[in-house]
FIMARPA-901634 format. One record per residue: x, y, z of N, C-alpha, C, CB in turn; residue in one letter; residue number from 1; chain. Coordinates in nm, 2 decimals. Glycine has a CB too. Layout:
N
<pt n_xx="X" n_yy="Y" n_zz="Z" ca_xx="X" ca_yy="Y" ca_zz="Z" c_xx="X" c_yy="Y" c_zz="Z" cb_xx="X" cb_yy="Y" cb_zz="Z" residu="A" num="NUM" chaine="A"/>
...
//
This chain:
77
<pt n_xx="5.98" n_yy="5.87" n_zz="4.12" ca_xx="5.99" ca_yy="6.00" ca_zz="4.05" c_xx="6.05" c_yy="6.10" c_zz="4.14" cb_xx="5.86" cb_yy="6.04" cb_zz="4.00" residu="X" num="1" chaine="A"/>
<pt n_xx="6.10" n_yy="6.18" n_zz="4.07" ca_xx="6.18" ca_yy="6.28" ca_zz="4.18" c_xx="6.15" c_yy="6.47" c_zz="4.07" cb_xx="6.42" cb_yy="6.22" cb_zz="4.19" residu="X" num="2" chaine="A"/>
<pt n_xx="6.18" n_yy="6.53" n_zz="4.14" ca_xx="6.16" ca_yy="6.69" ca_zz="4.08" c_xx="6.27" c_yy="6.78" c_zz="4.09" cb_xx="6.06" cb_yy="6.77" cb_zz="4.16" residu="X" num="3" chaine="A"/>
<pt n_xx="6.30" n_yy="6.82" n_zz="4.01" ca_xx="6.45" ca_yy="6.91" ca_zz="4.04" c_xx="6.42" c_yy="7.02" c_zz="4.11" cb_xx="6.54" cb_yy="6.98" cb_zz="3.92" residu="X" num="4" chaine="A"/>
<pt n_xx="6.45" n_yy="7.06" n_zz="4.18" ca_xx="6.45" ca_yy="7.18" ca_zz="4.35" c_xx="6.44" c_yy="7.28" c_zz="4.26" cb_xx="6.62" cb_yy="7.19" cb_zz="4.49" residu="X" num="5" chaine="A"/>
<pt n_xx="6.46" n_yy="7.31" n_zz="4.14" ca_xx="6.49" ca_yy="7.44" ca_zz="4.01" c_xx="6.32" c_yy="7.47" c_zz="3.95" cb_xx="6.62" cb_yy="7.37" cb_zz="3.85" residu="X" num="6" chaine="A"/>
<pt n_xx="6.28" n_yy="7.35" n_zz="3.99" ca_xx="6.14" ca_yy="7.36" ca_zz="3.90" c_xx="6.00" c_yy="7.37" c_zz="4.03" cb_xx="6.13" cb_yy="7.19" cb_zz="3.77" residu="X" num="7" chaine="A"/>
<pt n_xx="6.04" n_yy="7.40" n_zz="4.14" ca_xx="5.97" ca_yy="7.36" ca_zz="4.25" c_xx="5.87" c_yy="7.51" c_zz="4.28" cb_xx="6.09" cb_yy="7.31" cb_zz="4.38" residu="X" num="8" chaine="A"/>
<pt n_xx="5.75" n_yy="7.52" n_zz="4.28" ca_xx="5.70" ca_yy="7.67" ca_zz="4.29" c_xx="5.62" c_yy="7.68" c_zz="4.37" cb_xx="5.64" cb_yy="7.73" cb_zz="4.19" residu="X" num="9" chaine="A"/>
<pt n_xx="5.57" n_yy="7.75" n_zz="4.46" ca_xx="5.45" ca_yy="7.79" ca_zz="4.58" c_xx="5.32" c_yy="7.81" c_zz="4.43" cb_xx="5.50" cb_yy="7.99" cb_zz="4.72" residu="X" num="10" chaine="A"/>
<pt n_xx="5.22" n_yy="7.69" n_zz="4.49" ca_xx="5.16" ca_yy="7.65" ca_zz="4.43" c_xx="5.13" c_yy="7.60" c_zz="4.35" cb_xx="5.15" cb_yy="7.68" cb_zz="4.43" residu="X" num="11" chaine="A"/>
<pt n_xx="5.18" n_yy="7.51" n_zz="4.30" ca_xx="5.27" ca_yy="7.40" ca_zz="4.16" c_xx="5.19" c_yy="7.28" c_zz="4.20" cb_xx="5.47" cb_yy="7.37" cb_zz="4.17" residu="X" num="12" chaine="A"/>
<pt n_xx="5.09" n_yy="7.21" n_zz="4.15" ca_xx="5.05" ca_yy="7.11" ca_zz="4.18" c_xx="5.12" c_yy="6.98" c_zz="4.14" cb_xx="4.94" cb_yy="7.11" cb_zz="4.16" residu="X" num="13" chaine="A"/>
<pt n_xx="5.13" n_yy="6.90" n_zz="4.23" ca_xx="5.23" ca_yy="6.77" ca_zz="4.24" c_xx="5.11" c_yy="6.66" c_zz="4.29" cb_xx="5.38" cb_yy="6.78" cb_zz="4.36" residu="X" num="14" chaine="A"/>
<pt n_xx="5.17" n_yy="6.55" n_zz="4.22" ca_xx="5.11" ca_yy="6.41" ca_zz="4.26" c_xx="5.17" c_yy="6.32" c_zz="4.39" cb_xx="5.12" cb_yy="6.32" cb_zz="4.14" residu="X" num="15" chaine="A"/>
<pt n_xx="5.14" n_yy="6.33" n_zz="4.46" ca_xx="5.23" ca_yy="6.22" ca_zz="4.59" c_xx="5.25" c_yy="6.12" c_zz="4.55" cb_xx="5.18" cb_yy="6.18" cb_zz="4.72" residu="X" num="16" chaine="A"/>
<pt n_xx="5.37" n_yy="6.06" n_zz="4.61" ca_xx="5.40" ca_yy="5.86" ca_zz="4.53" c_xx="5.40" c_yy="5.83" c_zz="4.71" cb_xx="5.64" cb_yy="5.78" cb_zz="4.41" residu="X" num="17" chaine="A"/>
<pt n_xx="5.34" n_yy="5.86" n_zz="4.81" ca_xx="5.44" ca_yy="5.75" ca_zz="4.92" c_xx="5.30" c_yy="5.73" c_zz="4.96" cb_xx="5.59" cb_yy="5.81" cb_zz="5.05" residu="X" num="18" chaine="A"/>
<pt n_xx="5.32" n_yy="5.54" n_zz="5.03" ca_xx="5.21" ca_yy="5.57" ca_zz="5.11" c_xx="5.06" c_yy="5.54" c_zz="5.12" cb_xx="5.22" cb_yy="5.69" cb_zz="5.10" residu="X" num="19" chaine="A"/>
<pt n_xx="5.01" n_yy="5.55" n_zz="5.19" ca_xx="4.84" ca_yy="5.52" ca_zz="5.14" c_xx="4.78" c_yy="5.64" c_zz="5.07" cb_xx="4.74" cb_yy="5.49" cb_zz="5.27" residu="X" num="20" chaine="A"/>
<pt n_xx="4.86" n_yy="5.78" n_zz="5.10" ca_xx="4.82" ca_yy="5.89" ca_zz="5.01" c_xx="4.91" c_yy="5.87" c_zz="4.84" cb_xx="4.86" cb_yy="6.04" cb_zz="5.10" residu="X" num="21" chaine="A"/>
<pt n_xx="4.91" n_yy="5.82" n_zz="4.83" ca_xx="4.96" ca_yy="5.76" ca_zz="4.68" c_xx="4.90" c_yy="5.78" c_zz="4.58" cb_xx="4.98" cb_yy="5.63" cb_zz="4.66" residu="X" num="22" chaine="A"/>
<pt n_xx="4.88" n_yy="5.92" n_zz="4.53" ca_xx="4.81" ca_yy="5.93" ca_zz="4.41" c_xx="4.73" c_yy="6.01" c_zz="4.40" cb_xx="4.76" cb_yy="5.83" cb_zz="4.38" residu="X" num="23" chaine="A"/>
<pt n_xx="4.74" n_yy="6.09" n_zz="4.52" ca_xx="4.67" ca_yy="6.18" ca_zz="4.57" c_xx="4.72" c_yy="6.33" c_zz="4.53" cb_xx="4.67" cb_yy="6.14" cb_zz="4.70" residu="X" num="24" chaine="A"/>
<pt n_xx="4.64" n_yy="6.42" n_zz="4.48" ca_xx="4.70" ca_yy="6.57" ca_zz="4.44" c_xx="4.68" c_yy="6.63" c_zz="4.56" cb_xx="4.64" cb_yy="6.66" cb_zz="4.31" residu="X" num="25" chaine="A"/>
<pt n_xx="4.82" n_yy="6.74" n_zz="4.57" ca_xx="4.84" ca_yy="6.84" ca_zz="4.65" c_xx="4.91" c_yy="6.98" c_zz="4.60" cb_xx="4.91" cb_yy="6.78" cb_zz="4.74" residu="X" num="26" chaine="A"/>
<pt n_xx="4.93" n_yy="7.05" n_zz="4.66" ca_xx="4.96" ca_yy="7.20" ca_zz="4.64" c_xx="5.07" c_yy="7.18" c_zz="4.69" cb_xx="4.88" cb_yy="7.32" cb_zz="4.70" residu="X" num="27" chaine="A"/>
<pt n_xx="5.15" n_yy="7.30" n_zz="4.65" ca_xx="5.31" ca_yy="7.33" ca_zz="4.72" c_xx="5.28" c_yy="7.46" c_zz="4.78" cb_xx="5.45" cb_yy="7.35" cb_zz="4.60" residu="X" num="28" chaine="A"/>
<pt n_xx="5.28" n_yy="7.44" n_zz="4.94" ca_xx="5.22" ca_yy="7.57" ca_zz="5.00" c_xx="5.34" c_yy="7.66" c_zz="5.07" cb_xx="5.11" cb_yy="7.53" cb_zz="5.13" residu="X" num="29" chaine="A"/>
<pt n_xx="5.43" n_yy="7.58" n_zz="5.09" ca_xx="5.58" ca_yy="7.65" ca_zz="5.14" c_xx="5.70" c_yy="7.59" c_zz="5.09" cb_xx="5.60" cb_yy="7.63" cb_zz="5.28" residu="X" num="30" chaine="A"/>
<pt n_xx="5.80" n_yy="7.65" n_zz="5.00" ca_xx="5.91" ca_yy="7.60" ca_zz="5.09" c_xx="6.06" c_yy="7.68" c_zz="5.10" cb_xx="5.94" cb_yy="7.45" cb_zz="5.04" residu="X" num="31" chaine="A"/>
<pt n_xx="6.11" n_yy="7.65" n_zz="5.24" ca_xx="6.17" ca_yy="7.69" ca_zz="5.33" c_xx="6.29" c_yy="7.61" c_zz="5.31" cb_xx="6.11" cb_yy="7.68" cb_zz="5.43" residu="X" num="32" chaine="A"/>
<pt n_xx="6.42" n_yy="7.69" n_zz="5.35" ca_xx="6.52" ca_yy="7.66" ca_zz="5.38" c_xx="6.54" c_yy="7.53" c_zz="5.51" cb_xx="6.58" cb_yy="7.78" cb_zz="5.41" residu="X" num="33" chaine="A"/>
<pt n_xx="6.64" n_yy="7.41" n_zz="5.53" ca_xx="6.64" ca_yy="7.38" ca_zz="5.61" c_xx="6.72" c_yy="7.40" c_zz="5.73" cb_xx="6.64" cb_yy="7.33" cb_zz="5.57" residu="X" num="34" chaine="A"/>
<pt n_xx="6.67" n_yy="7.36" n_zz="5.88" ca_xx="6.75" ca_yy="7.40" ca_zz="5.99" c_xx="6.89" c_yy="7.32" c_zz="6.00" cb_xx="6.67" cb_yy="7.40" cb_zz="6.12" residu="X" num="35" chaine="A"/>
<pt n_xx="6.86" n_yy="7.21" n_zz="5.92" ca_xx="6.97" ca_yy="7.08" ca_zz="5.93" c_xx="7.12" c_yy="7.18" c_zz="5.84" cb_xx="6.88" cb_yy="6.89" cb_zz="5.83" residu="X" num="36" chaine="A"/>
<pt n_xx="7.21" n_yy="7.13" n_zz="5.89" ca_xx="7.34" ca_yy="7.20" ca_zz="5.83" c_xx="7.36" c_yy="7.12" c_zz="5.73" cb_xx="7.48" cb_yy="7.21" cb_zz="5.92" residu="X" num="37" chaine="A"/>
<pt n_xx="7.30" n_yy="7.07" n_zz="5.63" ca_xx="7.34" ca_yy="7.01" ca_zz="5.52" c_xx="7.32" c_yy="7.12" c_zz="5.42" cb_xx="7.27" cb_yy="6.88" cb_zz="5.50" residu="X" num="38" chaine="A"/>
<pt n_xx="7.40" n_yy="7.15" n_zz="5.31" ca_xx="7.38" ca_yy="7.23" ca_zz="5.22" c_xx="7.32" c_yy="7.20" c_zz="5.07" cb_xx="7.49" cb_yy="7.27" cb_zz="5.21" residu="X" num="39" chaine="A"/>
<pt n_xx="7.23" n_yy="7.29" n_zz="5.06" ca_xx="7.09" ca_yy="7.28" ca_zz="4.96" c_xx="6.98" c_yy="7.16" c_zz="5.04" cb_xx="7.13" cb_yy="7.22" cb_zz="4.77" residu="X" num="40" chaine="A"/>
<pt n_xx="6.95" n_yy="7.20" n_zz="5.11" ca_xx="6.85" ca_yy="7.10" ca_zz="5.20" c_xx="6.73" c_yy="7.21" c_zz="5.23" cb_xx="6.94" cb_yy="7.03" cb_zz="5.36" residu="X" num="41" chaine="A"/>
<pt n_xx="6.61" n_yy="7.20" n_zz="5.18" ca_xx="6.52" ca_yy="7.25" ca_zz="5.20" c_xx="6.39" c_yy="7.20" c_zz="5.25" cb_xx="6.52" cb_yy="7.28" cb_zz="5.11" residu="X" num="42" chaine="A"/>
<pt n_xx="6.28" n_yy="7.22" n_zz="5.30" ca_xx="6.12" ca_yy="7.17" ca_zz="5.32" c_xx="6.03" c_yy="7.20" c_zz="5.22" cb_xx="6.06" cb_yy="7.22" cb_zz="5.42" residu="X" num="43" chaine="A"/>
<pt n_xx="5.96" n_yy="7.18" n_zz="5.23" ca_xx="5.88" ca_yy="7.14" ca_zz="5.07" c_xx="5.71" c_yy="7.12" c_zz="5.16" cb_xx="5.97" cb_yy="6.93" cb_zz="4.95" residu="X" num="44" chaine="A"/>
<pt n_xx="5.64" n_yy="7.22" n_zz="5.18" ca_xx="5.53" ca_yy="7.18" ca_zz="5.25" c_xx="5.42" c_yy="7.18" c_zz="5.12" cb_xx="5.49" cb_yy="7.29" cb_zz="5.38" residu="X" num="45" chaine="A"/>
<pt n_xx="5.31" n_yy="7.01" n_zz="5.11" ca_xx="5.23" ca_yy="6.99" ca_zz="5.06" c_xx="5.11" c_yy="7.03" c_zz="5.13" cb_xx="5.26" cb_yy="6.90" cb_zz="5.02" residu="X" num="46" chaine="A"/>
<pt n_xx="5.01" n_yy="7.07" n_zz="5.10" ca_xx="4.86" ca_yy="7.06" ca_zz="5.10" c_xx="4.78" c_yy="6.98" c_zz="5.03" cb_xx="4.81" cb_yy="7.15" cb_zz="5.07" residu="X" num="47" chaine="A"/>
<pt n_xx="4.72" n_yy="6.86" n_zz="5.07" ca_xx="4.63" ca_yy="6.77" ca_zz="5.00" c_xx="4.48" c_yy="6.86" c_zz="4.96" cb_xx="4.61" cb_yy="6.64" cb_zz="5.11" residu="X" num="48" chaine="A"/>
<pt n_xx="4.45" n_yy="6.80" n_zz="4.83" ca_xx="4.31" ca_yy="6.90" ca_zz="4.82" c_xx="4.18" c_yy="6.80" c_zz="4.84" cb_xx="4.29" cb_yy="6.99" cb_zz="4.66" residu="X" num="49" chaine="A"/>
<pt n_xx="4.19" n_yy="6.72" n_zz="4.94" ca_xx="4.12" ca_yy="6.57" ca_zz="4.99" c_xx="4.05" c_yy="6.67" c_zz="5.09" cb_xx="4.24" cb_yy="6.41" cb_zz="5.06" residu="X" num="50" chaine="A"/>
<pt n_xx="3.95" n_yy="6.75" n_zz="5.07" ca_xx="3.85" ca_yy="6.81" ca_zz="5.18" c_xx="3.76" c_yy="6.72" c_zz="5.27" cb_xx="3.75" cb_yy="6.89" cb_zz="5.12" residu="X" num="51" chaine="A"/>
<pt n_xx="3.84" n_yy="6.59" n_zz="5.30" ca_xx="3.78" ca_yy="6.47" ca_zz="5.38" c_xx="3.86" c_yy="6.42" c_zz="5.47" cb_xx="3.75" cb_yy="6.37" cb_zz="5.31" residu="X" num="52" chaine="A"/>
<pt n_xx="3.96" n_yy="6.43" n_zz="5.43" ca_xx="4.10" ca_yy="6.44" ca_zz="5.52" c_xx="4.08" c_yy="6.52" c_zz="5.64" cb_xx="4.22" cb_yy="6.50" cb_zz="5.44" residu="X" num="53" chaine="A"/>
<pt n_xx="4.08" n_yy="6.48" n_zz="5.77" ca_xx="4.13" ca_yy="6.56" ca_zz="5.88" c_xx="4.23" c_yy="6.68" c_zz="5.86" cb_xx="4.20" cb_yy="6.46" cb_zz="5.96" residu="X" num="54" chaine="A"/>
<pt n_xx="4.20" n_yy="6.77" n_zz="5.97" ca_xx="4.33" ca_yy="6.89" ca_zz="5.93" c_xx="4.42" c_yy="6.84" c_zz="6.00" cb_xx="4.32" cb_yy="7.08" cb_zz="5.97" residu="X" num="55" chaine="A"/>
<pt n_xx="4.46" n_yy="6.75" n_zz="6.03" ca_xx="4.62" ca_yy="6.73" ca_zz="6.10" c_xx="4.68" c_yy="6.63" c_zz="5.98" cb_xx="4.63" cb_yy="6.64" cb_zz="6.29" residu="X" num="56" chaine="A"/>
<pt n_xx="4.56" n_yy="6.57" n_zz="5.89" ca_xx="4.66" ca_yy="6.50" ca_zz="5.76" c_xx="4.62" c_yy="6.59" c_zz="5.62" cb_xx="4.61" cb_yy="6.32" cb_zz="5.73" residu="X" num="57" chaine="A"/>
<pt n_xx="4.62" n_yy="6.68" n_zz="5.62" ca_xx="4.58" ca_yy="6.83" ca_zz="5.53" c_xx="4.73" c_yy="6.84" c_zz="5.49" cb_xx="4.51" cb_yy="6.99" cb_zz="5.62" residu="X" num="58" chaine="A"/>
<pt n_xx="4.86" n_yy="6.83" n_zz="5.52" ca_xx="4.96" ca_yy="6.87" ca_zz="5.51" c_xx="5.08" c_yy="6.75" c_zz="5.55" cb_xx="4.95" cb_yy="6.97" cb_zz="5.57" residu="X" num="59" chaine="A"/>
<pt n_xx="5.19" n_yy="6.80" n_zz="5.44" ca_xx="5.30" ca_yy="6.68" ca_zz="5.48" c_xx="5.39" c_yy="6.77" c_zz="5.41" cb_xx="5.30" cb_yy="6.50" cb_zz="5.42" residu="X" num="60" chaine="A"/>
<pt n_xx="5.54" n_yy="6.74" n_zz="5.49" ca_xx="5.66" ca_yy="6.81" ca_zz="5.47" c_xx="5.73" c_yy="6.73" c_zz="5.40" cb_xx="5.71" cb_yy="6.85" cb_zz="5.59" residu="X" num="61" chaine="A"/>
<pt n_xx="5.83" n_yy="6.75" n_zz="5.31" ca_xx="5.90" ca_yy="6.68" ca_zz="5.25" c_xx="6.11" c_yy="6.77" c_zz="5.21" cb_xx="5.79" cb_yy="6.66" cb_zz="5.11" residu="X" num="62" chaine="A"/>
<pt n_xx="6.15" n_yy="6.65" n_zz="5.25" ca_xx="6.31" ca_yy="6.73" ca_zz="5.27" c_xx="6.32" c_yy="6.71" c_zz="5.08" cb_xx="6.49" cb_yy="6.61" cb_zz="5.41" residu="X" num="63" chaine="A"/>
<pt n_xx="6.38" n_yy="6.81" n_zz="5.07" ca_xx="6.49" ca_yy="6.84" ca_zz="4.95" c_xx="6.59" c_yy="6.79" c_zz="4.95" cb_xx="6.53" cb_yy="6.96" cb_zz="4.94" residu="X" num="64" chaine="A"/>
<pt n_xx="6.67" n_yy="6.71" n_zz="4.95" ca_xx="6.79" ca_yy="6.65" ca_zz="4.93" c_xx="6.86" c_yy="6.64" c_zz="4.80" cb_xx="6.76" cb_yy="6.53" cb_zz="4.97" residu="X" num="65" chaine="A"/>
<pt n_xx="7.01" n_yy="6.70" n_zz="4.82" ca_xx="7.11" ca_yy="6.74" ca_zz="4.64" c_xx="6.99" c_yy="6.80" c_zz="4.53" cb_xx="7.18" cb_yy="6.54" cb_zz="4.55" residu="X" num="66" chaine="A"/>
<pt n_xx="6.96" n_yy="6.89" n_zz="4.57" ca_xx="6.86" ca_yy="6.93" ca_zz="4.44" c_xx="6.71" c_yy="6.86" c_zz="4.41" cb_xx="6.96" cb_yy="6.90" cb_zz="4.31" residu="X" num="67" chaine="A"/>
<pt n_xx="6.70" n_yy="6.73" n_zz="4.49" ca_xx="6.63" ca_yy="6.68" ca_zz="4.44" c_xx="6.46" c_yy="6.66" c_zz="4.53" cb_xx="6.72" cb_yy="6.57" cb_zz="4.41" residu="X" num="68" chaine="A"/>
<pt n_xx="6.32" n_yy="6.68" n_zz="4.50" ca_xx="6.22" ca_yy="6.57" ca_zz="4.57" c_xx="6.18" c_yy="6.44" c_zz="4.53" cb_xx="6.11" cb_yy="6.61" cb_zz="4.60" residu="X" num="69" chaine="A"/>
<pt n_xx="6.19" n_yy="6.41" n_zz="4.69" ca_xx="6.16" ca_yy="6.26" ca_zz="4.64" c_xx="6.02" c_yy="6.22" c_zz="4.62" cb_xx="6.20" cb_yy="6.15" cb_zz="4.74" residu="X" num="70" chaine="A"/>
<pt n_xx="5.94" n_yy="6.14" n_zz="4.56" ca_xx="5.78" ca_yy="6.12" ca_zz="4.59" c_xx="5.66" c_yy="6.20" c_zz="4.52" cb_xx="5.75" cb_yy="6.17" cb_zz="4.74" residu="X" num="71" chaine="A"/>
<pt n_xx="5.69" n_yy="6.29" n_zz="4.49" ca_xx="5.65" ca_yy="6.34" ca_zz="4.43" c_xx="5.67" c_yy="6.34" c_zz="4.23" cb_xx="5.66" cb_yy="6.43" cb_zz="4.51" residu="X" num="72" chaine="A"/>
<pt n_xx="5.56" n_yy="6.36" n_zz="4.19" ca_xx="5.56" ca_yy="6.42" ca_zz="4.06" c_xx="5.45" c_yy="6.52" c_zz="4.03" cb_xx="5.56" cb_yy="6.31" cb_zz="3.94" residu="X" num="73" chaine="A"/>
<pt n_xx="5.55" n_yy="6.61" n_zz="3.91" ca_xx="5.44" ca_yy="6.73" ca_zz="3.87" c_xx="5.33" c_yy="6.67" c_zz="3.82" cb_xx="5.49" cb_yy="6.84" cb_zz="3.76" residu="X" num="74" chaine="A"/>
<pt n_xx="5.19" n_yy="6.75" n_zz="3.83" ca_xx="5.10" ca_yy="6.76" ca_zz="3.77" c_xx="5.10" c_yy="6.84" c_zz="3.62" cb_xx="5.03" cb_yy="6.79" cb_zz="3.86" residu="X" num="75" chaine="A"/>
<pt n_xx="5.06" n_yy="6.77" n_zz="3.52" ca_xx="5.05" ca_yy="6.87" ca_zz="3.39" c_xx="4.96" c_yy="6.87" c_zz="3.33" cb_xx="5.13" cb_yy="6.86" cb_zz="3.29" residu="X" num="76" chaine="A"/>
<pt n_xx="4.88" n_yy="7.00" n_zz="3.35" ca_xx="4.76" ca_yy="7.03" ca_zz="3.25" c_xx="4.73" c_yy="7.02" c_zz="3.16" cb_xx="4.72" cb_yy="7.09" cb_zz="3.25" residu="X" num="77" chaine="A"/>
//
C-alpha cells in the first residue's frame, strides 16, 4: 500500500506494512522536507503508540518518494 504525499497530515494515524512492526498503529509526528537533492522527496516521522516499545524504537522515518509513501496505510475510523 502506498499514500499520496497530498493526503499526508501531522497526526493522521497510519498502519505500518514493513517488518516485524507490521500492523502496528502509529502517528505522523513530522514531516519535513528532504536534505537529499531529489525533487519532492520528503521524511515522514512515525510514532508507534506500542507504550512497550523502547524509546529508541518509539519512532521510524520514512522517505517520500514521487508523491508517494511506501508501507504504510491510513487508518479509518
Amino acid at each position: 500500500m502506498a499514500i499520496p504525499a497530498t493526503q499526508l497530515k501531522i497526526g493522521q494515524s497510519v498502519k505500518y506494512l514493513i517488518g516485524t512492526r507490521n500492523g502496528m498503529s502509529a502517528a505522523i509526528t513530522d514531516i519535513s522536507k528532504s536534505s537529499l537533492s531529489l525533487k519532492n522527496t520528503h521524511i515522514v516521522t512515525l510514532t508507534f503508540d506500542d507504550d512497550s516499545l523502547p524509546n529508541h524504537l518509539k519512532t521510524q522515518q520514512l522517505t517520500v518518494y514521487d508523491e508517494l509513501l511506501e508501507g504504510c496505510e491510513i487508518i479509518r475510523f
